[in-house]
N, CA, C and O atoms as a GROMACS GRO file, in nm:
protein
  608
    1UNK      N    1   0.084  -0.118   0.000
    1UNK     CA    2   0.000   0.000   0.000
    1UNK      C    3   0.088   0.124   0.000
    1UNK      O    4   0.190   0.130   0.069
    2UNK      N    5   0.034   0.255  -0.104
    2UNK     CA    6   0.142   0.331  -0.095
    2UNK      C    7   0.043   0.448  -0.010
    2UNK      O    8  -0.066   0.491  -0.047
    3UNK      N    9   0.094   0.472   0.078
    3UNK     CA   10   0.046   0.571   0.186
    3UNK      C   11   0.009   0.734   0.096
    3UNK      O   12  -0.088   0.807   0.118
    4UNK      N   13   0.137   0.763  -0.022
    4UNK     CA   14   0.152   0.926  -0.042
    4UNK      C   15   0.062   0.902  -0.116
    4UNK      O   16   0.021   1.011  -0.155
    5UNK      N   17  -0.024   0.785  -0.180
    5UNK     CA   18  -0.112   0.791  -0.309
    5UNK      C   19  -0.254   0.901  -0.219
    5UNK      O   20  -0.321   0.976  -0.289
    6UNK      N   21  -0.268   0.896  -0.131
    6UNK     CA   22  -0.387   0.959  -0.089
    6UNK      C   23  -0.343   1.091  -0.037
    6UNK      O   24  -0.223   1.114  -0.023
    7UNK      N   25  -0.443   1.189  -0.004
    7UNK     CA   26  -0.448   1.337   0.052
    7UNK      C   27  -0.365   1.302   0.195
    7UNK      O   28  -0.392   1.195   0.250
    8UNK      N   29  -0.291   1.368   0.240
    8UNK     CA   30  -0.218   1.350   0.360
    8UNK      C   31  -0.316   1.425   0.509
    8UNK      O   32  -0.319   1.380   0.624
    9UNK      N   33  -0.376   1.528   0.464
    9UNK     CA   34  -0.415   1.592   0.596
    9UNK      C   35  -0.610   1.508   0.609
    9UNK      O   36  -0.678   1.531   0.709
   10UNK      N   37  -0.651   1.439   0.518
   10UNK     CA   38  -0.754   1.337   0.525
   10UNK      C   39  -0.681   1.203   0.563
   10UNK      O   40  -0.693   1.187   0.685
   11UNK      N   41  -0.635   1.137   0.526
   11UNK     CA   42  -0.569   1.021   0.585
   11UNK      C   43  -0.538   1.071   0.746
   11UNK      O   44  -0.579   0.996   0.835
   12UNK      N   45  -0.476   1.177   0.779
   12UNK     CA   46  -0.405   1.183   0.924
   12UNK      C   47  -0.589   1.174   0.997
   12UNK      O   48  -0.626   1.091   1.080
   13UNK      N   49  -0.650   1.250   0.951
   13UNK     CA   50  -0.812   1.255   0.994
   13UNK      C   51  -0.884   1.108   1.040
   13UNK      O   52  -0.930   1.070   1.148
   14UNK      N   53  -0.871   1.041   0.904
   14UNK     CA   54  -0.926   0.928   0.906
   14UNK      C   55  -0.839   0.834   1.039
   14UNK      O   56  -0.897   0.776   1.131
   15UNK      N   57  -0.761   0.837   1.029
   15UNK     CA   58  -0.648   0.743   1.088
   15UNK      C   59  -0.641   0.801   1.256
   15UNK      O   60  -0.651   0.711   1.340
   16UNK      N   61  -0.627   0.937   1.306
   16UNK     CA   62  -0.699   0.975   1.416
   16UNK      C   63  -0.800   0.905   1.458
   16UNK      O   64  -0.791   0.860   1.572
   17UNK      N   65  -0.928   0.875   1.375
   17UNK     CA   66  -1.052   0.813   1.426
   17UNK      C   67  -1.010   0.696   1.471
   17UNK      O   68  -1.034   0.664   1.588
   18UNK      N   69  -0.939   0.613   1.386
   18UNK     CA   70  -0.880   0.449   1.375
   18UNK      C   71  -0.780   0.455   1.552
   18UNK      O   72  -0.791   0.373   1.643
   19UNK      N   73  -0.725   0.533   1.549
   19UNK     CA   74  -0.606   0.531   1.649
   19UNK      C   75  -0.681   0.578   1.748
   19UNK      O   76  -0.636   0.494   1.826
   20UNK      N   77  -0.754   0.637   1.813
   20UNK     CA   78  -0.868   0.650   1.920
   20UNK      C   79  -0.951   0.537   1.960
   20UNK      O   80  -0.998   0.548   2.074
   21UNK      N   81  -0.980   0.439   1.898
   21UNK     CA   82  -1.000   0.328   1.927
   21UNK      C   83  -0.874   0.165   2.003
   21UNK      O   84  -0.902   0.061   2.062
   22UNK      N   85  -0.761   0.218   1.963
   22UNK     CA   86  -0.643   0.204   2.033
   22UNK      C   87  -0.646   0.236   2.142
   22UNK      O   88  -0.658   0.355   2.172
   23UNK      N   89  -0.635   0.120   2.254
   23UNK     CA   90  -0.628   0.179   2.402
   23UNK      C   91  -0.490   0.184   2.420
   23UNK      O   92  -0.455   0.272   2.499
   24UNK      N   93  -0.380   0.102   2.361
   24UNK     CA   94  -0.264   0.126   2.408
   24UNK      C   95  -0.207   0.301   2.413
   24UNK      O   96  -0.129   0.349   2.495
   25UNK      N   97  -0.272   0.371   2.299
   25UNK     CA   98  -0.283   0.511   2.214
   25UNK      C   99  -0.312   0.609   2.347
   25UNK      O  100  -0.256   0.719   2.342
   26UNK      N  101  -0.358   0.593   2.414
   26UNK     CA  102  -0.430   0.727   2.478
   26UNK      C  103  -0.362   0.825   2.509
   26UNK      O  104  -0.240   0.828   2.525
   27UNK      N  105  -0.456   0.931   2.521
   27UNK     CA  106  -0.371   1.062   2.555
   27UNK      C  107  -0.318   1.070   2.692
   27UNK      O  108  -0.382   1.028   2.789
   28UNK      N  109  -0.193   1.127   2.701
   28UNK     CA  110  -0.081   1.133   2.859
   28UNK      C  111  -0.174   1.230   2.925
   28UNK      O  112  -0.253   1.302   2.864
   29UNK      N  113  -0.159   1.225   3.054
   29UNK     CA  114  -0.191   1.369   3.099
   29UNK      C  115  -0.162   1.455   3.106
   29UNK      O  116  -0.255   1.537   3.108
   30UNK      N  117  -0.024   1.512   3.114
   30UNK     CA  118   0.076   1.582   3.053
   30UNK      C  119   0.060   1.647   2.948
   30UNK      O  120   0.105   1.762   2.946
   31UNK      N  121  -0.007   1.592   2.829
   31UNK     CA  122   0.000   1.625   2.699
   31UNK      C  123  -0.115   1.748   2.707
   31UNK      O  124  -0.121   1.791   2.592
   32UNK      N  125  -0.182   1.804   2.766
   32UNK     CA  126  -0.289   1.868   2.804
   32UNK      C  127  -0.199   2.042   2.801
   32UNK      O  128  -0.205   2.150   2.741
   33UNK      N  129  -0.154   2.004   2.862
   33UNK     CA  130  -0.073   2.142   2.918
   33UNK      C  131   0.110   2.181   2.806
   33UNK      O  132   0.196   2.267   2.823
   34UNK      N  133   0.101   2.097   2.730
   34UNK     CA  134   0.216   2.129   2.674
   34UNK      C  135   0.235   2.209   2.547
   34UNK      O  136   0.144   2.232   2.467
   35UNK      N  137   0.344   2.244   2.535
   35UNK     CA  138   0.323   2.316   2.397
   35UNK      C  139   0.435   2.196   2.296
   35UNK      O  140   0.532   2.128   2.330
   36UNK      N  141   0.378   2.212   2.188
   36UNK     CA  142   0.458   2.104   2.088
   36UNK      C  143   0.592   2.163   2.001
   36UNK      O  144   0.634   2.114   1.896
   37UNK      N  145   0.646   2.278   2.071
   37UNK     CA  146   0.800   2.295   2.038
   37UNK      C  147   0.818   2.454   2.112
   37UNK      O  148   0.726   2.527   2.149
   38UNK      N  149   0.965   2.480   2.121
   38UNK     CA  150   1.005   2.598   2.145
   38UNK      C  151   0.961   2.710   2.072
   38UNK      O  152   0.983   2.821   2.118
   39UNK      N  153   0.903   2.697   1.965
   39UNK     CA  154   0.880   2.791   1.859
   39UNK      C  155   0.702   2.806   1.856
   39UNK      O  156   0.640   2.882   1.781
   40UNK      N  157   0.644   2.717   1.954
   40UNK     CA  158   0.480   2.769   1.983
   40UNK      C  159   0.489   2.879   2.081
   40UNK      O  160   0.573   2.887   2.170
   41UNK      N  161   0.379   2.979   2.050
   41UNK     CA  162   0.337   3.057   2.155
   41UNK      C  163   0.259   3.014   2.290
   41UNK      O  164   0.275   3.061   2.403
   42UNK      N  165   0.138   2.876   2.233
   42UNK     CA  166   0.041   2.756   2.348
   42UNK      C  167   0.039   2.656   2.288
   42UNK      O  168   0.087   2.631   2.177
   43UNK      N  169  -0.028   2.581   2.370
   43UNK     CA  170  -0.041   2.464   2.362
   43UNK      C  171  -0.153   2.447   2.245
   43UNK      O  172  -0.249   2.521   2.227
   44UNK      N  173  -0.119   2.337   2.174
   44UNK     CA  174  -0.247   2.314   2.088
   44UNK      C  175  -0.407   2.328   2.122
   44UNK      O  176  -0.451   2.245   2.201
   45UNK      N  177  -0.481   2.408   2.078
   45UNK     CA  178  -0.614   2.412   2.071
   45UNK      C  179  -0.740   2.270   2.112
   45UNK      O  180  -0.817   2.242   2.203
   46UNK      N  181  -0.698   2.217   1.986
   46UNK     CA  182  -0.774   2.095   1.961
   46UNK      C  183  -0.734   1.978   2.114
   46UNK      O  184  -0.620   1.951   2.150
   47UNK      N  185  -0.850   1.934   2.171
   47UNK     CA  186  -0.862   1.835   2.290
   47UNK      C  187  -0.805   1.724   2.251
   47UNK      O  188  -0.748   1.655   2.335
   48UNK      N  189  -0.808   1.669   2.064
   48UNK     CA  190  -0.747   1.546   2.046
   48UNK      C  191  -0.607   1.572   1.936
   48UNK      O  192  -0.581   1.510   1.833
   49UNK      N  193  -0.553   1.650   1.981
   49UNK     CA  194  -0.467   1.664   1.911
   49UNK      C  195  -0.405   1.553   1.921
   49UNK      O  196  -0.429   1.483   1.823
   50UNK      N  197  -0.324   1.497   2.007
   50UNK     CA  198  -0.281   1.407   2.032
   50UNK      C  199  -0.275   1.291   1.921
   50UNK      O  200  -0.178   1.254   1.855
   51UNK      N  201  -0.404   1.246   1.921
   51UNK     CA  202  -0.413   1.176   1.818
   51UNK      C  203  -0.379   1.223   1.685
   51UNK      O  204  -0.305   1.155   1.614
   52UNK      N  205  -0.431   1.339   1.641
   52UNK     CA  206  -0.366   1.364   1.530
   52UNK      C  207  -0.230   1.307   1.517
   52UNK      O  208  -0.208   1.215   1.438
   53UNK      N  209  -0.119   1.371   1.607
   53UNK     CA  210   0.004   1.372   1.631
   53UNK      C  211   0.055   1.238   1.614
   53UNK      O  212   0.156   1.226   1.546
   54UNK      N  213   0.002   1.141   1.663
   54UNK     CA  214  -0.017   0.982   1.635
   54UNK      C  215  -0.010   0.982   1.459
   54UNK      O  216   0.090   0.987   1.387
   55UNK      N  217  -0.111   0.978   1.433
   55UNK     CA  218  -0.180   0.948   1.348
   55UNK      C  219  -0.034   1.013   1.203
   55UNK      O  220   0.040   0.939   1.138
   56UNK      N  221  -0.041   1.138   1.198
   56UNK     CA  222   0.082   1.207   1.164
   56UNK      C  223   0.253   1.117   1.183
   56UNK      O  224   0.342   1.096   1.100
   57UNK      N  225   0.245   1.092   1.283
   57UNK     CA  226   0.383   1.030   1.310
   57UNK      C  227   0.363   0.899   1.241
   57UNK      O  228   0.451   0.879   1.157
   58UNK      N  229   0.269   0.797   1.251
   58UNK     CA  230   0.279   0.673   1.190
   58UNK      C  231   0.279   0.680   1.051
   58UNK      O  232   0.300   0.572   0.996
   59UNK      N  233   0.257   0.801   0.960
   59UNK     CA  234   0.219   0.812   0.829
   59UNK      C  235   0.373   0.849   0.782
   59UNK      O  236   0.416   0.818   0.671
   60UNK      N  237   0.454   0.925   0.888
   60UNK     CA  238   0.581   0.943   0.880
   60UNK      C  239   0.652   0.842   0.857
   60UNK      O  240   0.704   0.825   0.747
   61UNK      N  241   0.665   0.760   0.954
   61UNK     CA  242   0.723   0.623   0.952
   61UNK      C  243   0.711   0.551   0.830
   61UNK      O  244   0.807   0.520   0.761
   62UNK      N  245   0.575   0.520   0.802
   62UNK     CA  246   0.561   0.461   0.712
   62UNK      C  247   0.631   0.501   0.568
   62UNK      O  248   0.653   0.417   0.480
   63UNK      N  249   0.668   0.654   0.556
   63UNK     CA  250   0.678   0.703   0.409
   63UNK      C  251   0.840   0.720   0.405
   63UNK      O  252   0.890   0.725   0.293
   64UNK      N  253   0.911   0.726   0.496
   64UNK     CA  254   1.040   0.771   0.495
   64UNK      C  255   1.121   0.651   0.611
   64UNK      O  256   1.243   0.652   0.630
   65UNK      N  257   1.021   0.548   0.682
   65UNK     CA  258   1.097   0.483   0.753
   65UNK      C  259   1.228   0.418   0.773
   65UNK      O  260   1.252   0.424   0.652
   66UNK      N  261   1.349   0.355   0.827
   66UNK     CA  262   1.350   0.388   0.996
   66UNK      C  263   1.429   0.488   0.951
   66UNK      O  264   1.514   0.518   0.867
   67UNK      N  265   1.337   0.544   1.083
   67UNK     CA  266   1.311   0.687   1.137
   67UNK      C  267   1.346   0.731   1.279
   67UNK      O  268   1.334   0.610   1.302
   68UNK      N  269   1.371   0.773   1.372
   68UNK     CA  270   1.398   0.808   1.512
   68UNK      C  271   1.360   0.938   1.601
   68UNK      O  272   1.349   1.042   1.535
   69UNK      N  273   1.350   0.943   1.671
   69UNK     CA  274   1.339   1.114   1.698
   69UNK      C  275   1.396   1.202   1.667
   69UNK      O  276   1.317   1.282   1.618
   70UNK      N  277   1.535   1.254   1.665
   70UNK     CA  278   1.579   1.313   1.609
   70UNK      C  279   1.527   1.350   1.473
   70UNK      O  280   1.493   1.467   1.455
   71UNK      N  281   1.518   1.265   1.378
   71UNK     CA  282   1.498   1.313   1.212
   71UNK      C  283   1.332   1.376   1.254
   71UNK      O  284   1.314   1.493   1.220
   72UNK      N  285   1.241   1.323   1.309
   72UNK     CA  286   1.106   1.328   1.345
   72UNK      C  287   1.121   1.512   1.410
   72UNK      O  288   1.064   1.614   1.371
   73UNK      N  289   1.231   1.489   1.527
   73UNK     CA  290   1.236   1.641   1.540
   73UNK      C  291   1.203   1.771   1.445
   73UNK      O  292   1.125   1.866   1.442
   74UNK      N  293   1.325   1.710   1.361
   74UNK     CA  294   1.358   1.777   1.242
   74UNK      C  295   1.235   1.852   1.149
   74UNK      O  296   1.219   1.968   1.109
   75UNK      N  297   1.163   1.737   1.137
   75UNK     CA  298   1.036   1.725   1.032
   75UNK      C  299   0.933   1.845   1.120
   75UNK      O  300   0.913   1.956   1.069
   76UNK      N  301   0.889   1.817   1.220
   76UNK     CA  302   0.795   1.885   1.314
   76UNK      C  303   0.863   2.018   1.345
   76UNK      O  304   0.791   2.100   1.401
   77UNK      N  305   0.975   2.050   1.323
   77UNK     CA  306   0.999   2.206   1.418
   77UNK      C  307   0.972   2.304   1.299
   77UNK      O  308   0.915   2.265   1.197
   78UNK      N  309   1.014   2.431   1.318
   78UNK     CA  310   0.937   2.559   1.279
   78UNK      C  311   1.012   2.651   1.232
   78UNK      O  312   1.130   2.630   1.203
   79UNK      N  313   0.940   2.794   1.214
   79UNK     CA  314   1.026   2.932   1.247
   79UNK      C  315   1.012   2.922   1.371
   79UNK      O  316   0.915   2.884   1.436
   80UNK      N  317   1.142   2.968   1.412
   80UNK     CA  318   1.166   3.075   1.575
   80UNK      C  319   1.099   3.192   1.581
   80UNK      O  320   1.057   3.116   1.494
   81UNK      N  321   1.046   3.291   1.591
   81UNK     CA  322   1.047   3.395   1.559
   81UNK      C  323   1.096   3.495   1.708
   81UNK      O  324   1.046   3.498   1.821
   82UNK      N  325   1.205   3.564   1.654
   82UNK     CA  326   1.274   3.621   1.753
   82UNK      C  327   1.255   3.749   1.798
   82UNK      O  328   1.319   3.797   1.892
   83UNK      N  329   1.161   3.815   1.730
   83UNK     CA  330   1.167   4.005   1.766
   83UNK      C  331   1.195   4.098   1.644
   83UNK      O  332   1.133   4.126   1.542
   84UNK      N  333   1.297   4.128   1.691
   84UNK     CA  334   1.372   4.257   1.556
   84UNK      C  335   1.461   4.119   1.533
   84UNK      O  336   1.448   4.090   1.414
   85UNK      N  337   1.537   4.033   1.592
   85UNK     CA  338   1.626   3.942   1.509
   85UNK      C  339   1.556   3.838   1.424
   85UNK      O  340   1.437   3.806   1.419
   86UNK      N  341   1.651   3.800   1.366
   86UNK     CA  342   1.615   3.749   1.242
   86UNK      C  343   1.581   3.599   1.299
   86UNK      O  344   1.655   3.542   1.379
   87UNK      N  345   1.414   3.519   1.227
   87UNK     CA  346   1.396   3.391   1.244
   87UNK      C  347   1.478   3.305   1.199
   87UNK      O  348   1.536   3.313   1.091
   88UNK      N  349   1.491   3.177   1.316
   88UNK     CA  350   1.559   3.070   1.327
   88UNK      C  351   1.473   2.928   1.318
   88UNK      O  352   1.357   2.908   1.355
   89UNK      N  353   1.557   2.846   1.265
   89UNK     CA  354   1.514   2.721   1.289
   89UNK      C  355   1.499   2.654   1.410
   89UNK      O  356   1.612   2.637   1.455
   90UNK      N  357   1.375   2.583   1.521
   90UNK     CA  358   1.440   2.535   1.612
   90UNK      C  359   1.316   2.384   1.554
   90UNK      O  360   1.213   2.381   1.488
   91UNK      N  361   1.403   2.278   1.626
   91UNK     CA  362   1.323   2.163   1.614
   91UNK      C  363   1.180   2.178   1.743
   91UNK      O  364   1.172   2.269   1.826
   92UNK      N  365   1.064   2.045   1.723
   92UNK     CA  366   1.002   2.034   1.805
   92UNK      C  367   1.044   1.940   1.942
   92UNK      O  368   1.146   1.873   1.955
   93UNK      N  369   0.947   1.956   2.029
   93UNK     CA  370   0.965   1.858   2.125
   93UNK      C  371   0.943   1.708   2.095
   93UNK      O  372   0.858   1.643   2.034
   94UNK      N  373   1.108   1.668   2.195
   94UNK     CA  374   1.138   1.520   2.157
   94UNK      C  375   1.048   1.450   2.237
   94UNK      O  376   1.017   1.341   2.188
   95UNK      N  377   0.985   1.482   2.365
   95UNK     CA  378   0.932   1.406   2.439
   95UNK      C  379   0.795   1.346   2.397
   95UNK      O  380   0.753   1.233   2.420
   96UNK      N  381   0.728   1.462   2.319
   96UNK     CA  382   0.600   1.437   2.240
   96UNK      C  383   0.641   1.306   2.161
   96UNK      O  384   0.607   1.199   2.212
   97UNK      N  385   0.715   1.304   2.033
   97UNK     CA  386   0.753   1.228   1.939
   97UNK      C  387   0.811   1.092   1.982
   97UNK      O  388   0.808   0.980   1.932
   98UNK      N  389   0.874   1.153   2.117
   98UNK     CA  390   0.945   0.937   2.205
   98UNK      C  391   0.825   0.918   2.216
   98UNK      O  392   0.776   0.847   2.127
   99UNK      N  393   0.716   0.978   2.341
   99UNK     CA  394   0.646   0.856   2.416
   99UNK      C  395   0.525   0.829   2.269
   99UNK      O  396   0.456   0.727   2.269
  100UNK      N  397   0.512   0.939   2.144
  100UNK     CA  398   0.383   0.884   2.101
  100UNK      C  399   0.478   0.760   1.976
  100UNK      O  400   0.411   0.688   1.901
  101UNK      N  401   0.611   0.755   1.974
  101UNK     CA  402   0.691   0.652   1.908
  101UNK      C  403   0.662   0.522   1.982
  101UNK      O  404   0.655   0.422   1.910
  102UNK      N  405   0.639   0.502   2.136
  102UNK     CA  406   0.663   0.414   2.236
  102UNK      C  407   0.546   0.365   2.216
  102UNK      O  408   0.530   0.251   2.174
  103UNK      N  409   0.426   0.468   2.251
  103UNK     CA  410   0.292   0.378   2.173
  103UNK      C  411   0.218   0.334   2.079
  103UNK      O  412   0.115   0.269   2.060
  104UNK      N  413   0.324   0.402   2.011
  104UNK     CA  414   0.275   0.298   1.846
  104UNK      C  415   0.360   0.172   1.855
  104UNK      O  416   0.341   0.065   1.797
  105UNK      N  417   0.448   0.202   1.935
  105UNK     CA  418   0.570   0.080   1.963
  105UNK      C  419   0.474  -0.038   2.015
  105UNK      O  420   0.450  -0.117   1.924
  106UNK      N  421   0.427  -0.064   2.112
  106UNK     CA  422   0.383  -0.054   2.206
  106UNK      C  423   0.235  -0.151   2.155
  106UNK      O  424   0.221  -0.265   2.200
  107UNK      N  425   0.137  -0.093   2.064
  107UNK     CA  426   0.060  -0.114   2.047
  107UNK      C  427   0.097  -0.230   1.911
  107UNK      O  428   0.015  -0.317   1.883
  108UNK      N  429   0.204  -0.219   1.848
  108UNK     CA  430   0.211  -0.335   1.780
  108UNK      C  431   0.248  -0.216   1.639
  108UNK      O  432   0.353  -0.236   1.577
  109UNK      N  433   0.199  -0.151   1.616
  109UNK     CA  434   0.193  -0.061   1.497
  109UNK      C  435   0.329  -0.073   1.442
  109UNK      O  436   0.342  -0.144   1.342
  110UNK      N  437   0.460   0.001   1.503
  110UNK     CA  438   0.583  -0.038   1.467
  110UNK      C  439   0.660  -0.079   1.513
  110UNK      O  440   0.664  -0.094   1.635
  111UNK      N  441   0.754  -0.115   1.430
  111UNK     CA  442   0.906  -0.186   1.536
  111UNK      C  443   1.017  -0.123   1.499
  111UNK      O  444   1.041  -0.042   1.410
  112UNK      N  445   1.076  -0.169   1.575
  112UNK     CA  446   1.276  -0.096   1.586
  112UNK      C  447   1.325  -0.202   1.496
  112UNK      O  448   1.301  -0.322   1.499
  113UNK      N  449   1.409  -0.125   1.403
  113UNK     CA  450   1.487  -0.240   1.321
  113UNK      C  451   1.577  -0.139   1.254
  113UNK      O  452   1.555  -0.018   1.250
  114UNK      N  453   1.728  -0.232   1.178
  114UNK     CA  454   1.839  -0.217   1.159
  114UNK      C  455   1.767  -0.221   0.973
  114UNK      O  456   1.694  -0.313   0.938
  115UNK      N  457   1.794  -0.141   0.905
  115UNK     CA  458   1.796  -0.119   0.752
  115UNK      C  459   1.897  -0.097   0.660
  115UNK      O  460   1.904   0.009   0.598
  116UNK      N  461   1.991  -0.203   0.643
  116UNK     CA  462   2.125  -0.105   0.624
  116UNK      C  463   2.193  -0.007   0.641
  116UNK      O  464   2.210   0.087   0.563
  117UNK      N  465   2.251  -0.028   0.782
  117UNK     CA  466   2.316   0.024   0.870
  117UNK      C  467   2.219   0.125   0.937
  117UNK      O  468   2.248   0.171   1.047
  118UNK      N  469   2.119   0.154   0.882
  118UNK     CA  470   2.043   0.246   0.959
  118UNK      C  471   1.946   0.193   1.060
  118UNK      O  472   1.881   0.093   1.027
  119UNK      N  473   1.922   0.264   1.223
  119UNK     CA  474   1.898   0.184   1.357
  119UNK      C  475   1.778   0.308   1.294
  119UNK      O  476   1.789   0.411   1.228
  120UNK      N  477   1.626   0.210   1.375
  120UNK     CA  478   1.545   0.336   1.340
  120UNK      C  479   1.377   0.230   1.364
  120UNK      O  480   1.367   0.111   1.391
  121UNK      N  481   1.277   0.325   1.344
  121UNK     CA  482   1.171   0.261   1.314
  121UNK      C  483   1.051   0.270   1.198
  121UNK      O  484   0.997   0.368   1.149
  122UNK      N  485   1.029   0.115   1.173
  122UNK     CA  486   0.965   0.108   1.039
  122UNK      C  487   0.832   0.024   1.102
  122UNK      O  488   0.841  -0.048   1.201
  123UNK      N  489   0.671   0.051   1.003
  123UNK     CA  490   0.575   0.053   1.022
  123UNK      C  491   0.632  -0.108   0.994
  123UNK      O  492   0.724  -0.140   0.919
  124UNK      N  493   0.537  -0.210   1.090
  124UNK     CA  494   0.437  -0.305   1.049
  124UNK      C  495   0.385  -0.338   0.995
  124UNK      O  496   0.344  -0.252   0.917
  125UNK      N  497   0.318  -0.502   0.965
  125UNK     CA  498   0.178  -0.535   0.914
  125UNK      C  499   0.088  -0.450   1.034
  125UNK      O  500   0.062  -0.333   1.007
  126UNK      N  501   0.047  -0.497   1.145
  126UNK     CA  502  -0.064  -0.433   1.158
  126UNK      C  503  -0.077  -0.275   1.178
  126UNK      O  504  -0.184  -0.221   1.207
  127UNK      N  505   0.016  -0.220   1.165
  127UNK     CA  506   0.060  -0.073   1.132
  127UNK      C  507  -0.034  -0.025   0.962
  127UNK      O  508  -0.129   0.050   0.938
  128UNK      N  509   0.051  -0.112   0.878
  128UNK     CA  510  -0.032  -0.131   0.738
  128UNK      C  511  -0.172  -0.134   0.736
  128UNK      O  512  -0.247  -0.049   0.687
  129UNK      N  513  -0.209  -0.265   0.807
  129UNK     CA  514  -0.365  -0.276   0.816
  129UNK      C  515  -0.452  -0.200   0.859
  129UNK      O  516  -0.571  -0.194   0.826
  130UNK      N  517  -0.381  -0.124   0.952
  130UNK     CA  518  -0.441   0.013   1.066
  130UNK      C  519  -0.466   0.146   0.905
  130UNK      O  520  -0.584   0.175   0.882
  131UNK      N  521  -0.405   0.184   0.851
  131UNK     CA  522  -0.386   0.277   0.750
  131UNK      C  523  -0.512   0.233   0.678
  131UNK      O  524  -0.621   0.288   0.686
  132UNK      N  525  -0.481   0.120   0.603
  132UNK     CA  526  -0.568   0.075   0.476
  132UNK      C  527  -0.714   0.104   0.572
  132UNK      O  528  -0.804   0.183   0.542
  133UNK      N  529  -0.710   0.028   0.680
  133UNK     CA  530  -0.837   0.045   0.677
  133UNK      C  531  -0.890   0.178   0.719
  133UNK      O  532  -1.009   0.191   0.749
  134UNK      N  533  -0.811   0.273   0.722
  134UNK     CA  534  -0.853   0.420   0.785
  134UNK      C  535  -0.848   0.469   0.637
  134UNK      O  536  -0.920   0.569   0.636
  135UNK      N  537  -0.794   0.444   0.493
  135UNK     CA  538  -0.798   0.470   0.360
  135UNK      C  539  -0.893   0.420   0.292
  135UNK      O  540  -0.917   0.457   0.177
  136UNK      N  541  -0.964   0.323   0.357
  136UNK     CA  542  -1.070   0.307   0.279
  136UNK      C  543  -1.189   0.361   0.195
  136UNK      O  544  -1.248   0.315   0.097
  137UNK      N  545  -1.202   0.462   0.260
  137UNK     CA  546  -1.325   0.563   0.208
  137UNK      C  547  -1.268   0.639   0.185
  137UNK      O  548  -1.323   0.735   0.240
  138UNK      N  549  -1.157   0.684   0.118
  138UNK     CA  550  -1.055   0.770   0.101
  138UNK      C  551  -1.076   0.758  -0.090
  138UNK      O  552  -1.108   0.661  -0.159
  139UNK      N  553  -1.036   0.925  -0.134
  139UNK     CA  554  -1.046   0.914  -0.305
  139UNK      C  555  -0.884   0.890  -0.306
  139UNK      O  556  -0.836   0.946  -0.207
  140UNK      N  557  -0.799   0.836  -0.373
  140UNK     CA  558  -0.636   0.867  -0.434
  140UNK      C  559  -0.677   0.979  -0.562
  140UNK      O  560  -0.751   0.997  -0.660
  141UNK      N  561  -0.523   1.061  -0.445
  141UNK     CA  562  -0.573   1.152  -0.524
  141UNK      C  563  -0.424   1.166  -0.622
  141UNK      O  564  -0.335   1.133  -0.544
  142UNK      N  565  -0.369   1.195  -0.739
  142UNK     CA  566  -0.319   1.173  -0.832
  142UNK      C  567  -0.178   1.305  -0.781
  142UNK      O  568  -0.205   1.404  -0.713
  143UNK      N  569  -0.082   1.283  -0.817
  143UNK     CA  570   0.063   1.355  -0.760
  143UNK      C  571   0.079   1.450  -0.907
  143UNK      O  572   0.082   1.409  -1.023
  144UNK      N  573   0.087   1.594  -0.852
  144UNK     CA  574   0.108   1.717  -0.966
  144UNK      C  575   0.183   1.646  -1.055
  144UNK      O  576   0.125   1.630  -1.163
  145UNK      N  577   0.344   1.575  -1.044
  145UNK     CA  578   0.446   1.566  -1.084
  145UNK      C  579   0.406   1.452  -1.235
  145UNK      O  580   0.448   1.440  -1.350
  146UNK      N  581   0.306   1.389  -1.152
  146UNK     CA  582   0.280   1.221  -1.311
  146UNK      C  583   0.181   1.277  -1.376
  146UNK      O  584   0.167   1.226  -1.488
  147UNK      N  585   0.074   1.400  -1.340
  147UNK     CA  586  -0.004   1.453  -1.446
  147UNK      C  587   0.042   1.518  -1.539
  147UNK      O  588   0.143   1.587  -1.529
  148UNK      N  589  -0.036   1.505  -1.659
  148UNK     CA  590  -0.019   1.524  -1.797
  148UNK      C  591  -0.024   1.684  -1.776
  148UNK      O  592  -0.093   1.724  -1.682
  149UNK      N  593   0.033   1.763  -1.843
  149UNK     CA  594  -0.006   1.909  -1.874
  149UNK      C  595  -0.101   1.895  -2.048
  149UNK      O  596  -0.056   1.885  -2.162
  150UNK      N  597  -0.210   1.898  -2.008
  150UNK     CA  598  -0.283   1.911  -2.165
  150UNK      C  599  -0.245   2.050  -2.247
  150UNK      O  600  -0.268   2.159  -2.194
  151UNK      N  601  -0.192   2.042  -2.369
  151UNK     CA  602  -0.144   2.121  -2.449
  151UNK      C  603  -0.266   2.172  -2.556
  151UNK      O  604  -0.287   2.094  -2.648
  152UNK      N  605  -0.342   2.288  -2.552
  152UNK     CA  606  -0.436   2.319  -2.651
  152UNK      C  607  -0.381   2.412  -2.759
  152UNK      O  608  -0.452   2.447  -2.852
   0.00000   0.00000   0.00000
C-alpha cells in the first residue's frame, strides 16, 4: 500500500478516528498542558490533538521509515520567531515524538529495526492494516508531478 497515493491531511483525519479506538494510544496527561515545540506561543487548541500527532507520526514512519526522533524532530519544528532578530530554525519537542513513538511501539503498529546500517523505526503489518483500513473511504488523489499538462 502506498500511503503518499492519498491526501495527507484526510488520511491523518481518518487514521486519528482508527487510532482512538487504540487503548494502548491514549492521551498522557501531561499532553494537556504542553506546547509542541520551542517555537509555539500555546499549547495546541484541539482536545485530540494528540491523536492527530499519532496518526501524523505513523504516516511518517511509514513514508520515509526507519526513522527516530531526532529526524522526526527535524520534520515537526518551525520558524523561531525572535523580535527585531532574524527567524531561526528550532526543532520540536522530543518528548511528544518518544512517548507517542513508544505507543505505536507498544501497540504493535511499529518496530525498531536495523535497515542497512540504519537503527530506526519502520511501520508493520498491523501498522499497514491500521492505514488501509482508515484509507478506505478515502479518493487517491493523483501527484502534480505524473499529471499530464494538456497542451491546446
Amino acid at each position: 500500500m502506498n500511503v503518499q497515493q492519498y491526501d495527507g491531511s484526510e488520511l491523518i483525519a481518518a487514521l486519528a478516528k482508527e487510532l482512538k479506538k487504540v487503548p494502548e494510544c491514549a492521551m498522557p496527561e501531561w499532553a494537556q498542558f504542553v506546547k509542541t515545540g520551542v517555537n509555539r506561543k500555546r499549547p495546541p487548541m484541539d482536545p485530540d490533538w494528540w491523536y492527530y500527532r499519532l496518526a501524523s507520526v505513523l504516516r511518517k514512519v511509514a513514508i520515509i521509515g526507519p526513522v527516530g526522533v531526532n529526524k522526526l524532530r527535524i520534520k515537526y519544528g518551525g520558524k523561531y520567531r525572535r523580535g527585531y532578530k532574524p527567524a531561526i530554525f528550532q526543532k520540536s519537542s522530543g518528548k511528544i515524538i518518544r512517548v507517542a513513538l513508544q505507543q505505536l511501539e507498544t501497540s504493535g503498529l511499529i518496530k525498531q529495526t536495523v535497515v542497512s546500517g540504519h537503527k530506526g523505526r519502520v511501520i508493520d503489518a498491523k501498522g499497514i492494516k491500521i492505514i488501509s483500513a482508515a484509507a478506505k473511504n478515502l479518493r487517491v488523489v493523483e501527484s502534480p508531478k505524473k499529471a499530464e499538462v494538456k497542451e491546446e
